[in-house]
LOPA-734030 format. One record per residue: residue number from 1; x, y negated, z negated of N, C-alpha, C, O, CB in turn; chain; residue in one letter. Coordinates in steps of 0.1 Angstrom, whole numbers. Each point is the difference from the previous one (the first is absolute). Glycine has a CB too. Example, Ala and Ser with C-alpha at 12.3 -4.5 7.8 and 13.67 -1.06 7.14 Angstrom:
<pts>
PT | seq | n_px | n_py | n_pz | ca_px | ca_py | ca_pz | c_px | c_py | c_pz | o_px | o_py | o_pz | cb_px | cb_py | cb_pz | mol | type
PT | 1 | 132 | 57 | -78 | -9 | -12 | 0 | 9 | -12 | 0 | 10 | 0 | -7 | -29 | 12 | -5 | A | A
PT | 2 | 15 | -23 | 19 | 9 | -11 | 0 | -8 | -11 | -8 | 5 | -11 | -1 | 7 | 17 | 23 | A | S
</pts>
This chain:
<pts>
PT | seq | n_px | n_py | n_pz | ca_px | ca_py | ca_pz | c_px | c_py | c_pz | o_px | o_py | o_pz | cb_px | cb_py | cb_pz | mol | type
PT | 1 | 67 | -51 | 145 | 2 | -13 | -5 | 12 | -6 | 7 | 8 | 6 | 6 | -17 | 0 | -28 | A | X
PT | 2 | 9 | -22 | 22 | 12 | -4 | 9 | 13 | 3 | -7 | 1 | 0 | -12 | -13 | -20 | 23 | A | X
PT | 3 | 19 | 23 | -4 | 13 | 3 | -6 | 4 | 13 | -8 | 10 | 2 | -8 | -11 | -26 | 7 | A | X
PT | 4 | -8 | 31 | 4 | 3 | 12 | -4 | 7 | 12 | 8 | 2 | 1 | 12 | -19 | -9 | -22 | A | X
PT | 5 | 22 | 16 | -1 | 5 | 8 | 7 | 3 | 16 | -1 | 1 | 2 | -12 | 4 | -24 | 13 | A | X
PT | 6 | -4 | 34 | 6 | -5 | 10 | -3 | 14 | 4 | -11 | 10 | -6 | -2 | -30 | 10 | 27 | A | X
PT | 7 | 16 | 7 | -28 | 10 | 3 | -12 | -7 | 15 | -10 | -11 | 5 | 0 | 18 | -36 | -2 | A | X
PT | 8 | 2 | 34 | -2 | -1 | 15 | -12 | -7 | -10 | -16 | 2 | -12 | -4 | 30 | 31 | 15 | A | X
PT | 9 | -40 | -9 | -15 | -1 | -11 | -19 | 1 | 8 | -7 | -1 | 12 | 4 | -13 | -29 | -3 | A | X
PT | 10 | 15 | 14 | -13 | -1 | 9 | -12 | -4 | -3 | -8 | 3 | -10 | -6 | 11 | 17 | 10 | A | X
PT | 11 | -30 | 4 | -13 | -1 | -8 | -10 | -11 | 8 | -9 | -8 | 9 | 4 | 15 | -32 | 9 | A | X
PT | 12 | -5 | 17 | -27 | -9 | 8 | -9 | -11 | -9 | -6 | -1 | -12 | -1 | 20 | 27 | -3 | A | X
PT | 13 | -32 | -1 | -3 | -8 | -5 | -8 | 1 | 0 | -12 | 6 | 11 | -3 | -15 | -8 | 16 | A | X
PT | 14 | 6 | -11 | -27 | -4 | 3 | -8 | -9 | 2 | -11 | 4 | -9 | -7 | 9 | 5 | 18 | A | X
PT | 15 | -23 | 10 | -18 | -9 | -8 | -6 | 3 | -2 | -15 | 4 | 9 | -8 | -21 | -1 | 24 | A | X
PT | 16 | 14 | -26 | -20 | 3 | -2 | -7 | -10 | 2 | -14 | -10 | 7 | 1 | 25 | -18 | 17 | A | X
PT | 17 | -13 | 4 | -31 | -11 | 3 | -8 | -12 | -7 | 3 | 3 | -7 | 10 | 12 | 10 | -26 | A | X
PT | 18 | -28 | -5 | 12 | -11 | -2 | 5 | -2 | 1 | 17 | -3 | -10 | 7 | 1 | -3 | -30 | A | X
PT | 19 | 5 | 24 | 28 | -3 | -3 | 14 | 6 | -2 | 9 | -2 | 6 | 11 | -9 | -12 | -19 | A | X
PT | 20 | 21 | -4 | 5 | 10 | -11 | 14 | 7 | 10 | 2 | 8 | 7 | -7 | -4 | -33 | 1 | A | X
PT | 21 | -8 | 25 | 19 | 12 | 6 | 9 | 12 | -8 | 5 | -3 | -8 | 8 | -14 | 19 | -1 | A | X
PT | 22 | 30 | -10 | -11 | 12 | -6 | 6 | 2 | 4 | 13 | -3 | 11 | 2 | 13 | -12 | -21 | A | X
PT | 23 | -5 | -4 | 29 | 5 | 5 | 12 | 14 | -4 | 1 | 1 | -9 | -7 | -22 | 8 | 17 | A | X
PT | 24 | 34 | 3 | -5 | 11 | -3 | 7 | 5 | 7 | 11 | -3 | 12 | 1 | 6 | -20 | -20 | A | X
PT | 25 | 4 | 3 | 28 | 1 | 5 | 15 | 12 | -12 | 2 | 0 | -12 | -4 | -29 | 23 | 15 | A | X
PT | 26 | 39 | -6 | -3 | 12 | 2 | 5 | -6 | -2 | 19 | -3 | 10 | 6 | 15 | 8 | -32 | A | X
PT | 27 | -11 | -28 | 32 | 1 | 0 | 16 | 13 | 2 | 7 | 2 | -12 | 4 | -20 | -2 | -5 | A | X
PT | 28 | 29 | 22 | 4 | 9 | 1 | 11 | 9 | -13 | 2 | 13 | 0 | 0 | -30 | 16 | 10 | A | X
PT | 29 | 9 | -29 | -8 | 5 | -13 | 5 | 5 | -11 | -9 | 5 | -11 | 1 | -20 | 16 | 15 | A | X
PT | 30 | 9 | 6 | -32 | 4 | -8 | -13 | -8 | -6 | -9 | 3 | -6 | -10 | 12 | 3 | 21 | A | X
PT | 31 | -29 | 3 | -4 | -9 | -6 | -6 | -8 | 13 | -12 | -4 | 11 | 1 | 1 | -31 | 24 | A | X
PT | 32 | 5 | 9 | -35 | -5 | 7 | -13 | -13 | -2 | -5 | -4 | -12 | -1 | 25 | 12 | -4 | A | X
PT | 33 | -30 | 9 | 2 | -11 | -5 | -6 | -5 | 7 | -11 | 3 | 11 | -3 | -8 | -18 | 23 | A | X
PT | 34 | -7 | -5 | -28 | -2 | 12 | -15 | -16 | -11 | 4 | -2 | -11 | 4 | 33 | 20 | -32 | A | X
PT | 35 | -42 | 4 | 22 | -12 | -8 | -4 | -9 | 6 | -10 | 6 | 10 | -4 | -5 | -18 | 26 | A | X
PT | 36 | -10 | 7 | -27 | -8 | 6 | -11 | -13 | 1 | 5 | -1 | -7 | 11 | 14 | -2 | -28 | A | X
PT | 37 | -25 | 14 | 15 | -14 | 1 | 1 | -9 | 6 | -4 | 2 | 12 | -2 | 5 | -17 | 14 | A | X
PT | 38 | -15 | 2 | -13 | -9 | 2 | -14 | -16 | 3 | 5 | -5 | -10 | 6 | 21 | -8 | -22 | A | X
PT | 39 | -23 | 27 | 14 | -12 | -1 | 7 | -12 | 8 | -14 | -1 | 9 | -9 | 14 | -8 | 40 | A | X
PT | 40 | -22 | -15 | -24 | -11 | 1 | -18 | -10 | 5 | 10 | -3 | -3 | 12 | 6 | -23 | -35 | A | X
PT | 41 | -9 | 38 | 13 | -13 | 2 | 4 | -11 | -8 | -7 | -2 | 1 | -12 | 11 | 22 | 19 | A | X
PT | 42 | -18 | -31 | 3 | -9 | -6 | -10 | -14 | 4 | -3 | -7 | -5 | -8 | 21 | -11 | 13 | A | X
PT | 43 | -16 | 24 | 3 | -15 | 9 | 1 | 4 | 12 | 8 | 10 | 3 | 6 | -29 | -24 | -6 | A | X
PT | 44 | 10 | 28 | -1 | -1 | 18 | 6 | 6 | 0 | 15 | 10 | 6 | 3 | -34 | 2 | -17 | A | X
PT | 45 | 15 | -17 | 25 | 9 | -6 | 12 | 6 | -6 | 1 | 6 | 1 | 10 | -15 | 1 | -4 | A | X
PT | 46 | 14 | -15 | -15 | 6 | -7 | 3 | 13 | -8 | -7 | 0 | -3 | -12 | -21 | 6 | 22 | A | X
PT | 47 | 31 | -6 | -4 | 14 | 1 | 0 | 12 | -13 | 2 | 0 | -4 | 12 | -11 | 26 | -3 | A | X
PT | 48 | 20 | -28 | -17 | 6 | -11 | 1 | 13 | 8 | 2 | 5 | 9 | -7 | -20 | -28 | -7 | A | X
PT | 49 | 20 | 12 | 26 | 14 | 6 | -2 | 10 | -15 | 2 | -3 | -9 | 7 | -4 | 38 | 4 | A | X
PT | 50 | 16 | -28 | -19 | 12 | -14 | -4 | 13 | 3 | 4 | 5 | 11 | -4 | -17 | -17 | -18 | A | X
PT | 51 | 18 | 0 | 28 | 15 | 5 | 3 | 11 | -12 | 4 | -3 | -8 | 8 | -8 | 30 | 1 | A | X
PT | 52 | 24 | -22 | -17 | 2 | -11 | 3 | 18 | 9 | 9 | 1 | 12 | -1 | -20 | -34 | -23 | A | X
PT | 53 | 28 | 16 | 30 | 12 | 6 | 9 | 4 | -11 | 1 | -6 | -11 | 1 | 0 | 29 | 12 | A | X
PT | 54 | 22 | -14 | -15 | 8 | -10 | -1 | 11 | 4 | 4 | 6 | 8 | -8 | -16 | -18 | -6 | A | X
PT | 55 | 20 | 5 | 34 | 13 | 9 | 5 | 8 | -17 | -2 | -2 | -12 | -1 | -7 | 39 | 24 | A | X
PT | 56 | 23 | -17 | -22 | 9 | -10 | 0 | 0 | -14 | 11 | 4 | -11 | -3 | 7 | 33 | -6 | A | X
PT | 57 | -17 | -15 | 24 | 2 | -9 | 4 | -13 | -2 | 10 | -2 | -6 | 11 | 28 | 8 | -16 | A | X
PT | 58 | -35 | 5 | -3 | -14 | -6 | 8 | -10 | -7 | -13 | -11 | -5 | 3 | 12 | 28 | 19 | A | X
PT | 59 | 4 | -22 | -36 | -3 | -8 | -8 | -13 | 4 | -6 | -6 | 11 | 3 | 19 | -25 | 9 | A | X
PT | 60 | -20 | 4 | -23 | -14 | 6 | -10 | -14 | 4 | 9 | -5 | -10 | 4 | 13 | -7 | -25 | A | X
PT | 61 | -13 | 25 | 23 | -15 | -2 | 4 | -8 | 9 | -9 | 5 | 8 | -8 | 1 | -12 | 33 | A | X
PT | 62 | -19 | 2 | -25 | -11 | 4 | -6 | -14 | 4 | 9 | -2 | -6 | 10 | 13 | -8 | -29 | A | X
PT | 63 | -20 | 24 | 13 | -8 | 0 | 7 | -9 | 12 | -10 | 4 | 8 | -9 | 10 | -17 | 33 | A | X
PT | 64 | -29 | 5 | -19 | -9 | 4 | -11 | -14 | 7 | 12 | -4 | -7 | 10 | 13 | -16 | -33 | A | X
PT | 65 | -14 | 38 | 19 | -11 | 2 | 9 | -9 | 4 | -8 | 0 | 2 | -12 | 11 | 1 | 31 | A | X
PT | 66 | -21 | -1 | -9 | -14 | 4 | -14 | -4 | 11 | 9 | -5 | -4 | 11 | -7 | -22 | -25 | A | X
PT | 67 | 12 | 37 | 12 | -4 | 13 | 5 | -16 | -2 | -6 | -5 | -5 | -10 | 31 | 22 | 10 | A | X
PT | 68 | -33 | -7 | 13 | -16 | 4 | -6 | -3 | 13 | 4 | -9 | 0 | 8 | 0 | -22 | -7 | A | X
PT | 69 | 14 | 33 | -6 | -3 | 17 | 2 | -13 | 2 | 4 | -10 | 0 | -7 | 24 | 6 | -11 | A | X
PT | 70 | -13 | -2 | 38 | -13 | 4 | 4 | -3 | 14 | 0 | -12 | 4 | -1 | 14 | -23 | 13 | A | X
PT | 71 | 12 | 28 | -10 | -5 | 13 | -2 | 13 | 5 | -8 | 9 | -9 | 1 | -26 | 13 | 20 | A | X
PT | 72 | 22 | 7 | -27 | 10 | 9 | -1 | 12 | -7 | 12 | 10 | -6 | -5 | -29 | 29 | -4 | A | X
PT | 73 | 19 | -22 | 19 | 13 | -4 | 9 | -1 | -12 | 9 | 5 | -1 | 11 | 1 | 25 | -10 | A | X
PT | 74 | -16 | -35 | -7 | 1 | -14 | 7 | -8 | -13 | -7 | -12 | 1 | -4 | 14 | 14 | 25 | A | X
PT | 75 | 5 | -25 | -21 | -3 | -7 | -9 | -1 | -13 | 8 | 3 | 1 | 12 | 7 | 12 | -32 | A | X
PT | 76 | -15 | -24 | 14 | -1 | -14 | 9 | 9 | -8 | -5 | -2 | -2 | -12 | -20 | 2 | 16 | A | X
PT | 77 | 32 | -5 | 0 | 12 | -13 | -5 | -1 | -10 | -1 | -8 | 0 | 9 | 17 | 6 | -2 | A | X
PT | 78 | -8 | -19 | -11 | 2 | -12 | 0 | 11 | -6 | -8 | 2 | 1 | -12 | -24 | 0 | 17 | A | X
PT | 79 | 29 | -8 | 3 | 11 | -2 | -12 | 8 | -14 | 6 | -3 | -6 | 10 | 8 | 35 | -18 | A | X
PT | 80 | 8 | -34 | -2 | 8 | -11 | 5 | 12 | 2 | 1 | 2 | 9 | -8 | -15 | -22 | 0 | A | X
PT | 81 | 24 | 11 | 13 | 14 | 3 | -1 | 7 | -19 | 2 | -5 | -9 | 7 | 2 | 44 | 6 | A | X
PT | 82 | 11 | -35 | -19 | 7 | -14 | 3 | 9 | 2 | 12 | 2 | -12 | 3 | -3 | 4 | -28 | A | X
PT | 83 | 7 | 15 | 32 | 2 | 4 | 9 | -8 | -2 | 16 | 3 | -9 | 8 | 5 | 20 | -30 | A | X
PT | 84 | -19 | -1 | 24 | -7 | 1 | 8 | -15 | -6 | -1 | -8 | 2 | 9 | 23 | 16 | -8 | A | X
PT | 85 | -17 | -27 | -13 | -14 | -5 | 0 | -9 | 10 | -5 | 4 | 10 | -6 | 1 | -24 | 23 | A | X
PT | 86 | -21 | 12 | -15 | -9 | 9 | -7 | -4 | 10 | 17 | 3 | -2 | 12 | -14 | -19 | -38 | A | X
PT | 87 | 3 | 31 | 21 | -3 | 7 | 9 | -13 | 14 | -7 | -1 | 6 | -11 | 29 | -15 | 25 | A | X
PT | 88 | -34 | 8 | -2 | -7 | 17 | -9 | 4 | 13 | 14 | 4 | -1 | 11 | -35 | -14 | -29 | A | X
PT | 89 | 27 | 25 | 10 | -1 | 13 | 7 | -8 | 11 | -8 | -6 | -1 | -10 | 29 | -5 | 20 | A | X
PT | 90 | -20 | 16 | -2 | -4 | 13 | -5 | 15 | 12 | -5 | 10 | 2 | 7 | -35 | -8 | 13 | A | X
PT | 91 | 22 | 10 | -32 | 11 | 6 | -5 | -4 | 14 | 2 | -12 | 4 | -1 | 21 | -23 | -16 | A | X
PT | 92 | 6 | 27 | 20 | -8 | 13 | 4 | 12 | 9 | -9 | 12 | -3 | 0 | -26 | -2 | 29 | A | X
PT | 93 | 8 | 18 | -36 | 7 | 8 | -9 | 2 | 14 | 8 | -8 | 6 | 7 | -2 | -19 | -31 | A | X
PT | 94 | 23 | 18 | 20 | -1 | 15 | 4 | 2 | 8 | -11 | 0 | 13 | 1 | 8 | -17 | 20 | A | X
</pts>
């Protein structure tokens, strides 16, 4: 990204009640970040994942994908981020 810069981070998970995962992380340069995310299964393959991130000084973003489980370790993506726009791929598990 422009203006970035390389650096050490630090940071943990949490899971909260129903699900949500908290995140926070610590970057080297001072930038702080905390986000949450939440992922609904809505059928046997298929998958909503919700997340919203918020750093001190790169500010709120959100982003939402819809997984579709093709085998055990690969899935099809489609999703949006406010950030980067929408995009699809192939998701791969180990």
């Amino acid at each position: 990204m422009d203006g970035g810069s390389d650096g050490f981070f630090l940071g943990a998970n949490y899971r909260l009640p129903y699900f949500v995962d908290f995140k926070i992380s610590q970057q080297s340069g001072g930038e702080l970040r905390f986000g949450v995310m939440k992922m609904l299964q809505l059928t046997e393959r298929l998958s909503l994942d919700l997340g919203l991130r918020h750093g001190r000084l790169t500010g709120t973003s959100g982003m939402a994908n819809l997984n579709y489980l093709l085998t055990k370790s690969f899935s099809l993506t489609a999703g949006y981020s406010s950030d980067f726009g929408t995009g699809i791929g192939l998701l791969t598990r180990f």
